[in-house]
N, C-alpha and C positions, 0 to 999 in steps of 0.2 A: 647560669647553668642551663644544660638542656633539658628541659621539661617533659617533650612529647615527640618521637620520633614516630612518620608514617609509611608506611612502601607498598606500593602496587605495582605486584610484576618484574619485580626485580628480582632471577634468581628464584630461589626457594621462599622468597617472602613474595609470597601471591596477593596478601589484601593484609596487613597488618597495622594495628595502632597501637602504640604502646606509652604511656604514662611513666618518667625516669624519677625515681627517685634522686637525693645525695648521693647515696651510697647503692648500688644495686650490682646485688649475683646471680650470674648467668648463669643458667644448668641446663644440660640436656643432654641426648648420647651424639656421640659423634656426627656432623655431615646433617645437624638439627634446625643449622642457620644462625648459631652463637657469633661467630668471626664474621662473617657477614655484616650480622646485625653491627657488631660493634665498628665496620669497617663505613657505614652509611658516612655518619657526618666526617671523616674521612679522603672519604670519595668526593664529598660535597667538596670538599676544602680544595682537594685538588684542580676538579673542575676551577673551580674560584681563580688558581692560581695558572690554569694553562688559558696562553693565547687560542687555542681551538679547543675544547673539547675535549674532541677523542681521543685524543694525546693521554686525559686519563682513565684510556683505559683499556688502551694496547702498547704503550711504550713503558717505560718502568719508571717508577716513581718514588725518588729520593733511594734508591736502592733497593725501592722492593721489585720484587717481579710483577709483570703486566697483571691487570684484572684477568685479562680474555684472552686467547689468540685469533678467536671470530667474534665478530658482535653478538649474534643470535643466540651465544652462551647466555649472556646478561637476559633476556626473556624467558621469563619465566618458562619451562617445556619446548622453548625456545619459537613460541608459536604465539602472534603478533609482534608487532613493530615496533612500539610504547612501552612506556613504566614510567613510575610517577613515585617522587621522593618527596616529603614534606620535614621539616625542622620547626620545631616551637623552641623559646627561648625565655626565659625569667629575666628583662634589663636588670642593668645594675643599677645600685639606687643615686650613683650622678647622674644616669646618662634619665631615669626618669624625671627627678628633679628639673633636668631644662624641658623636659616634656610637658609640664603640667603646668609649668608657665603659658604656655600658647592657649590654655585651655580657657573657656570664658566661666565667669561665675557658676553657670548651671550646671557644668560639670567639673567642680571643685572639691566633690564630693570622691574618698577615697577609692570608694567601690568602681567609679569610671575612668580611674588613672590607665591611662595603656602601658601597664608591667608587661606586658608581652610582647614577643615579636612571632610571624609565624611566617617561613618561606618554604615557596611550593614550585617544583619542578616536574614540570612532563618535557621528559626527553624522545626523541624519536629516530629509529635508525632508518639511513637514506640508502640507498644502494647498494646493501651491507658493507657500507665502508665509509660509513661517515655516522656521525652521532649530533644530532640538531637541536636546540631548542625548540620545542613547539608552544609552550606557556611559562610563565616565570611571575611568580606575585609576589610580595614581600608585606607585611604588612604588619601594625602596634592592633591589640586588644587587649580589655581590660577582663578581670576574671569575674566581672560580672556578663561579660558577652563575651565568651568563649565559644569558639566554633562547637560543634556539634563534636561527639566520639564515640563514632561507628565507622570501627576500620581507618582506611585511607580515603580522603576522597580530597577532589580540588576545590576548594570553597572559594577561588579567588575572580571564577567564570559567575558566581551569582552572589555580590559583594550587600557584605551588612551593612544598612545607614550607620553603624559604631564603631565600625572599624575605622582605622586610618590607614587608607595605602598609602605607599610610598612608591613602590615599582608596579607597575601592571602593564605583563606583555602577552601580546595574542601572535601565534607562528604568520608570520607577511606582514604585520605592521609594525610600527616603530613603536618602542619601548615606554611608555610615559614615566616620568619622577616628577613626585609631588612632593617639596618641602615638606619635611615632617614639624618643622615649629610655628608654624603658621596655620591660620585656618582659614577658608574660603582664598585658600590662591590654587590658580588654576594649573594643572599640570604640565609640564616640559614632555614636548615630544622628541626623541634622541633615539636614531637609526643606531642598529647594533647586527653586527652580522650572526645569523641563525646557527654558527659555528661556537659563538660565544655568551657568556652570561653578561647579563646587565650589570648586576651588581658592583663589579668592580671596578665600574665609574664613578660611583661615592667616594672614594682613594682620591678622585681630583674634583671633588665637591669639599663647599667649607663644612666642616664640621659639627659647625653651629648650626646648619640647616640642615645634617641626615647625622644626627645625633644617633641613632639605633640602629642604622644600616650598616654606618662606620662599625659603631660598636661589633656588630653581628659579625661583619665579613672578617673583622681583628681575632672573633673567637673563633673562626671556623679554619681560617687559613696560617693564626699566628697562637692562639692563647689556649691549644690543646699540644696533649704530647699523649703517642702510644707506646707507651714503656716495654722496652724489649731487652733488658740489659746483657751485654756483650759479656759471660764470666772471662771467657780466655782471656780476653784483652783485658779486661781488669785487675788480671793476674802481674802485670807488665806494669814497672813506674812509669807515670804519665809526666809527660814534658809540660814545659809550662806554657803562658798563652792558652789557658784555657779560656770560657766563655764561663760566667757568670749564673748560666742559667741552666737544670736539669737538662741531660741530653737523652735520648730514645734510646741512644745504648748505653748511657751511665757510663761510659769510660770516662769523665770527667768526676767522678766520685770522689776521690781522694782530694783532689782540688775543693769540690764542697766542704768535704767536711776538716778539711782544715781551717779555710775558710768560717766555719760553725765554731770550729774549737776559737779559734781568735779574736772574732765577732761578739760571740757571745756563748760565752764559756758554760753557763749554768745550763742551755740548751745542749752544748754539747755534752755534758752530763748527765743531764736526763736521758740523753739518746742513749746515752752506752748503760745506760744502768737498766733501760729498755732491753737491750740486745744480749743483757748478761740474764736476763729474765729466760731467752730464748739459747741461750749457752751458757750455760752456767758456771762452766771451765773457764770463761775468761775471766783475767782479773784487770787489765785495761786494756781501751783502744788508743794508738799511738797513730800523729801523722808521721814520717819523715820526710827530709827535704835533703836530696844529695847536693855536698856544696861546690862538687865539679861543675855537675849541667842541671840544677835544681830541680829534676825531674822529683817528684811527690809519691809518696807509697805506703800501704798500713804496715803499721808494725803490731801485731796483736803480742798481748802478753797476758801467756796465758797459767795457769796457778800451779806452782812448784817453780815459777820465776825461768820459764822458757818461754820466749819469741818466737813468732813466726812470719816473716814478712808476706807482701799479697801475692808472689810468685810461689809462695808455699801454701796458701790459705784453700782449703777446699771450693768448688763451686758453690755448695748450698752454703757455707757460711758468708761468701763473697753476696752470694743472693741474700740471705739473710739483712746483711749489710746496707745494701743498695735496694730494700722493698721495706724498711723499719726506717730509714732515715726521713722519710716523706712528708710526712706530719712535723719535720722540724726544722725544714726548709722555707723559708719565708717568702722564694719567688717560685713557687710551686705555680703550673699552669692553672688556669682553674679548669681543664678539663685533663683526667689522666684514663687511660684506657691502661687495661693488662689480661694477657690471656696466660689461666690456668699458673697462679704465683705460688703454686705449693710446689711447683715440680721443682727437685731438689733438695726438697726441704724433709726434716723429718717428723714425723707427724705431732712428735711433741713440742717442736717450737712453731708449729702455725699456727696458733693461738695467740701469740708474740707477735706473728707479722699480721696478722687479721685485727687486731687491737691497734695498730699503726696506720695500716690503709683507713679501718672508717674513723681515722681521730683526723686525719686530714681534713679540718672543717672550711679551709678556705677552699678547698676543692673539690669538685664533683667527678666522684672513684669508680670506674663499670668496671667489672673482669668476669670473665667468664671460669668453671672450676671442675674437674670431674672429683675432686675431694669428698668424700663422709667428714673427714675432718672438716673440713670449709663451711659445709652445712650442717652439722651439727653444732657450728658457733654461729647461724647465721637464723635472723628473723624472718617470720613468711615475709613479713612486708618489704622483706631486701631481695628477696627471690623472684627471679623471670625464668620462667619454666618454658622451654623450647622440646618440639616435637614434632614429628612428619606426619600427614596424614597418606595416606594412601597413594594418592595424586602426586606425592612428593613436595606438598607446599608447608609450610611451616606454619608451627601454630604459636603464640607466646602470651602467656598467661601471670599475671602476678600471682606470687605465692598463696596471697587472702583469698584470691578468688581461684586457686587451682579445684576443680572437683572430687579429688580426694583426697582434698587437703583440709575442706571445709569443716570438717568434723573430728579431724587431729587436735587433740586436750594434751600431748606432751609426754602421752604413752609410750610412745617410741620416739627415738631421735631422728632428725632429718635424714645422716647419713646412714641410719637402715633403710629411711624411706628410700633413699637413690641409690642402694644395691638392691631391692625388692623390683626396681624398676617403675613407681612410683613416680618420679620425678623426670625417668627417661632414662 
């Protein structure tokens, strides 16, 4: 999962570091830097996945609309050239395992396993019309030697004797990659054009020798999803030849959960005895399959023994449907993004879909919420508190450590706190 997210100069995040829990809710008023923030590793991903650059982040991408339509937007007041992104990451516990193999006796000690990855990008606009790399580091530390956290900064210009790099690039010179399973080998120097990231030359590296890089660039470009479910189109039976795997607009829903009901039935029970928690009116959920063109589609049935199929089924309960099912999906990405998942819903069953998102424990859950509902079910410690200063740059605060939050004993509930203006 993603541990620590950094940004200098990007936009309204002028110097930020932030610490990601499992589960974290994003709060703040409008235009505070929430969709942003969540939009970072994102962005990263894209980059990852375009031959140039810039590509993302004037042409449109998998169907969203462009970041920009001038560079100079992306900087901060749009004054300097730069901005700098960092990503930390928690390895998973195979890819650490061949890690510690390499390691010699003296550090076989738990506390200097490299569980961590951290990659750092300073990007630089060239003639407003082009978007360069100027630095690029990638690198394992263990959480006994953690970089420092204050703010953003590049730590990969003045490197720890404990780190292990893996990539280290300076703007004009070529790239280095250093096996990450070996120790004392000396690095590969590997030219890369100033239009593109290094990284996505471990893709044709063995596996066996950038064990974390793989890992990393798989989570950022393949093993997230930004859940945005499509209601209209879910209203429509879905043809077959689906794909197997959650999509960002969940039109493939019906496909899942039928799939759920046939796989494994007692999950698919638990889920609907869930969903009747948050509708109380139903009394089962039904796939069908037409045996013309086996298109797939709900049939709910609901108590006085009337049906409704999903061309009839409201949005919020279709939402409902598609933000409760999460937690019982078994190839859930491990990273899920969502903005604002109350909208539609009625305040009495979000408590129902809020119970669902943080039970998703193989996956790491961000959304942002303008809800009292939301935060009145939510802990400080799951709270990221966003807000503008003056300057227009963003501020973002964990819950524990908000300052007028410090001294909250449970006298009042969150969701007074963020109509009081408290929270933003």
């Amino acid at each position: 999962m993603i541990t620590r997210i950094e940004v200098n100069r990007y936009r309204c995040l002028e110097n930020v570091g932030v610490d990601l829990p499992r589960y974290a809710v994003l709060v703040g008023a409008n235009s505070a830097g929430k969709t942003t923030f969540l939009d970072i590793p994102r962005l990263v991903g894209d980059c990852l996945r375009q031959p140039d650059i810039t590509n993302a982040f004037l042409q449109r991408q998998q169907g969203r609309s462009p970041r920009c339509s001038r560079l100079s937007e992306l900087i901060f007041c749009s004054l300097g050239q730069e901005f700098f992104i960092a990503i930390e990451a928690a390895l998973s516990e195979e890819v650490v395992r061949g890690l510690i193999d390499g390691l010699p006796a003296s550090q076989r000690d738990e506390d200097n396993w490299p569980k961590n990855i951290r990659y750092e990008l300073r990007l630089g606009i060239f003639n407003e019309r082009q978007v360069q790399v100027k630095n690029e580091y990638l690198f394992l530390f263990s959480s006994k030697h953690q970089p420092e956290r204050n703010g953003a900064r590049l730590y990969g210009e003045i490197p720890h004797r404990n780190w292990r790099f893996v990539i280290s690039r300076e703007y004009g010179r070529d790239a280095q990659f250093r096996v990450e399973t070996q120790r004392g080998v000396k690095s590969r120097p590997t030219k890369v054009e100033p239009s593109k990231l290094a990284l996505p030359r471990v893709q044709f590296e063995s596996k066996e020798d950038f064990p974390a890089a793989s890992w990393f660039h798989n989570l950022l470009t393949q093993n997230y999803l930004f859940y945005e479910p499509e209601l209209k189109a879910l209203q429509a039976a879905l043809p077959p030849g689906q794909p197997d795997g959650l999509l960002p607009s969940a039109i493939n829903l019906p496909h899942l959960a039928l799939a759920l009901q046939q796989q494994d039935p007692f999950r698919f029970n638990l889920w609907q005895e869930h969903v009747k928690s948050a509708l109380p009116n139903i009394e089962r959920i039904e796939l069908e399959e037409r045996e013309e063109d086996h298109h797939v589609y709900f049939r709910i049935l609901y108590q006085g023994g009337y049906p409704i199929t999903s061309s009839g089924l409201s949005e919020g309960t279709l939402r409902i449907l598609a933000l409760t099912i999460l937690p019982y999906l078994n190839n859930l990405p491990a990273i899920v993004f969502l903005e604002e998942p109350e909208n539609g819903i009625h305040p009495g069953a979000i408590e129902a879909v809020l119970q669902s998102l943080s039970s998703a424990y193989n996956s790491q859950l961000l959304f942002s919420t303008h809800s009292p509902v939301v935060l009145a079910n939510s802990e400080l410690s799951q709270l990221l508190c966003f807000r503008l200063d003056s300057s227009g740059a963003a501020s973002i605060v964990n819950g524990v450590d908000h300052p007028q939050l410090k001294e909250w004993k449970g006298q009042i509930d969150l969701g007074a706190l963020l109509a009081t203006g408290v929270l933003g």
